[in-house]
Backbone as ProteinMPNN parsed JSONL, in Angstrom:
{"seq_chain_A": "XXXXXXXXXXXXXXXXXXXXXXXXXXXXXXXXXXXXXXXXXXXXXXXXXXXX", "coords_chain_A": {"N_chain_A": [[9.896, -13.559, -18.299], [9.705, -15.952, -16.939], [9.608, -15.088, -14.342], [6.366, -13.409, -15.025], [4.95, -15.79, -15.578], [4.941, -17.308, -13.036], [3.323, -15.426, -11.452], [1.615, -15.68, -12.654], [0.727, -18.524, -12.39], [0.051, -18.391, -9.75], [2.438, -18.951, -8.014], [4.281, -17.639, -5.905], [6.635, -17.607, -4.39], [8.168, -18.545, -6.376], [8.258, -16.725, -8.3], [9.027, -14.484, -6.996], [11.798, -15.234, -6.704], [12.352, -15.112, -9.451], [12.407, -12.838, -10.137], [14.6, -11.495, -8.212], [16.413, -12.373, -9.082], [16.494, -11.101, -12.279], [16.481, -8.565, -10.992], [18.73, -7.848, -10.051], [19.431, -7.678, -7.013], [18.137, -5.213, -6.576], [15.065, -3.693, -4.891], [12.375, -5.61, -5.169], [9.717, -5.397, -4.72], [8.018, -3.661, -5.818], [7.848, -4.228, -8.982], [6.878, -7.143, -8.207], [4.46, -6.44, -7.177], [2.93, -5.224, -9.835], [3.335, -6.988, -11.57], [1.3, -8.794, -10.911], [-0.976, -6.985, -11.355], [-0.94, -7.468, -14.06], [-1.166, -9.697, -14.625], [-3.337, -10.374, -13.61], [-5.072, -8.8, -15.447], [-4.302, -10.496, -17.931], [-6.091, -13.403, -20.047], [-7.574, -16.539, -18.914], [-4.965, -19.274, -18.43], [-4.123, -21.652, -20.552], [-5.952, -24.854, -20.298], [-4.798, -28.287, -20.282], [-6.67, -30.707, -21.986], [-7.61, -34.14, -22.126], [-7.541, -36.037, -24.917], [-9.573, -38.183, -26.013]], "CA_chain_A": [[8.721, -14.321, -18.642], [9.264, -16.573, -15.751], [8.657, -14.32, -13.397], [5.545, -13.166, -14.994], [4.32, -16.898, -15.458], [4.793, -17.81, -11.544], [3.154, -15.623, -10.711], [0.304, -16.609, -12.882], [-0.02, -19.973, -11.645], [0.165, -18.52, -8.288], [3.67, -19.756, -7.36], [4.777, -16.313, -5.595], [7.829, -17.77, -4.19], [9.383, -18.519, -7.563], [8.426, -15.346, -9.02], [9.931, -13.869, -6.614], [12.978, -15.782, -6.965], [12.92, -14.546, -10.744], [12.375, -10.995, -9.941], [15.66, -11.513, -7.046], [18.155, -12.351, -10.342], [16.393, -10.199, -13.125], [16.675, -6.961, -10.723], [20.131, -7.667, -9.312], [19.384, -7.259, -5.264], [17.442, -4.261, -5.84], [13.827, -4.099, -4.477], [11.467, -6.478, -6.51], [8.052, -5.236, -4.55], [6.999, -2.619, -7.128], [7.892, -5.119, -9.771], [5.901, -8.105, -8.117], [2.841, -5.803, -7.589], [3.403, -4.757, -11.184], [3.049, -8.362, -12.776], [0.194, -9.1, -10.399], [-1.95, -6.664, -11.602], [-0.387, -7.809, -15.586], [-1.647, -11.329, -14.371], [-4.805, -10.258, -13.443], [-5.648, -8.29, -16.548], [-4.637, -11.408, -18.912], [-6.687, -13.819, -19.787], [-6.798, -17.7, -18.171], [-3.881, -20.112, -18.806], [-5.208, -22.655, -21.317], [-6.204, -26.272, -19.301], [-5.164, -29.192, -20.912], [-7.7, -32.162, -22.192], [-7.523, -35.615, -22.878], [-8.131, -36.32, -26.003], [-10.414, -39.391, -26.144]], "C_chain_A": [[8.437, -15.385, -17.576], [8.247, -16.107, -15.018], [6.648, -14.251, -13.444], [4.032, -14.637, -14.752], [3.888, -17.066, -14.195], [3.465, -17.133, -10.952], [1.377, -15.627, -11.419], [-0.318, -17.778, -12.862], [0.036, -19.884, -10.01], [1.397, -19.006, -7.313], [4.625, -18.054, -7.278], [5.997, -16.483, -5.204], [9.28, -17.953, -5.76], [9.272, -17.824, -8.053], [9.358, -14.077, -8.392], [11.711, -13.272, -6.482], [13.522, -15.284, -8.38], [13.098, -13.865, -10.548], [13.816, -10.895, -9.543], [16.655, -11.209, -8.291], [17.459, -11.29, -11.432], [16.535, -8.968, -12.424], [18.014, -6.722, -10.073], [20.179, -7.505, -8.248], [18.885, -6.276, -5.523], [15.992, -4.278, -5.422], [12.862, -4.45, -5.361], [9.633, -6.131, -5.717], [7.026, -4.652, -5.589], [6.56, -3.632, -8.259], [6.581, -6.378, -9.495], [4.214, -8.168, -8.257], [2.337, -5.423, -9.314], [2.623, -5.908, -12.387], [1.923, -9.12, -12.367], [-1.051, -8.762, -11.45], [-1.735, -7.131, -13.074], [-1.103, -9.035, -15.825], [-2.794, -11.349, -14.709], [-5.758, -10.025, -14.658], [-5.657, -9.605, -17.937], [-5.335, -12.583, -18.471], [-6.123, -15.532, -19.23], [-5.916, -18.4, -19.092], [-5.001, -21.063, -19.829], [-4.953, -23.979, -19.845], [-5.481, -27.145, -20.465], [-6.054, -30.217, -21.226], [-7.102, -32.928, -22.99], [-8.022, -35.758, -23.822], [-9.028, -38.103, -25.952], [-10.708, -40.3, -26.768]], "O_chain_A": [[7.293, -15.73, -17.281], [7.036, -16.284, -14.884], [5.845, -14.674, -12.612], [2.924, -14.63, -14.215], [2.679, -17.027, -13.968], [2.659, -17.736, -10.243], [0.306, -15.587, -10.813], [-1.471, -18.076, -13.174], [0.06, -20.818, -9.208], [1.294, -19.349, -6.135], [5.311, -17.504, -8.139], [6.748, -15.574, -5.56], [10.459, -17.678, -5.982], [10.262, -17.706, -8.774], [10.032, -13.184, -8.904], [12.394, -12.258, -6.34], [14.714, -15.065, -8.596], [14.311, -13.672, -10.635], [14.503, -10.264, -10.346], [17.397, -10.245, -8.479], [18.174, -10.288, -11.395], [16.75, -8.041, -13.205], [18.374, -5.631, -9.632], [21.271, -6.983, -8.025], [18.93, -5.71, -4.43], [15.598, -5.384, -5.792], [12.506, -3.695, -6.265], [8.591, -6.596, -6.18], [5.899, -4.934, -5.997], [5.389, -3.904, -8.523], [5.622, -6.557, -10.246], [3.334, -8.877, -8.745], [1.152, -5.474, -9.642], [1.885, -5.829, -13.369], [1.457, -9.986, -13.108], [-1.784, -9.521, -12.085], [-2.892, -7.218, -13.486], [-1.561, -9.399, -16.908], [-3.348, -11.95, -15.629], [-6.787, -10.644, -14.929], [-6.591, -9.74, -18.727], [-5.421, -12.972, -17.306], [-4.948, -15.877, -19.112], [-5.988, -18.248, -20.311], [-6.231, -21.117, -19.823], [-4.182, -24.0, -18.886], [-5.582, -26.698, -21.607], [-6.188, -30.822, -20.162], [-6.419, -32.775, -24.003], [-9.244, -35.618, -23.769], [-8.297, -39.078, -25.772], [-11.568, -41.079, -26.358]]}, "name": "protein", "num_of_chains": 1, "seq": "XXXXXXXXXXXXXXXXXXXXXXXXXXXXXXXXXXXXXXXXXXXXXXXXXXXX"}
């Protein structure tokens, strides 16, 4: 769920970094492309607001 978070706020280096330990050293490209397009398809993060 990390992973998939990062790399929905755009933080590709730490998704990456998840991917690295959830796949054990094996190749995390498929995977990264994978949660991209997963990203893409859901919808936006909520924003927060100040309540007033």
């Amino acid at each position: 769920m990390a992973a998939l978070t990062a790399v929905r706020y755009g933080r590709s280096g730490h998704a990456r970094l998840e991917l690295m330990m959830l796949c054990e050293g094996n190749d995390i490209e498929e995977v990264f492309k994978s949660f991209a397009v997963i990203a893409d398809a859901m919808p936006e993060p909520a924003k927060a607001e100040r309540v007033q």
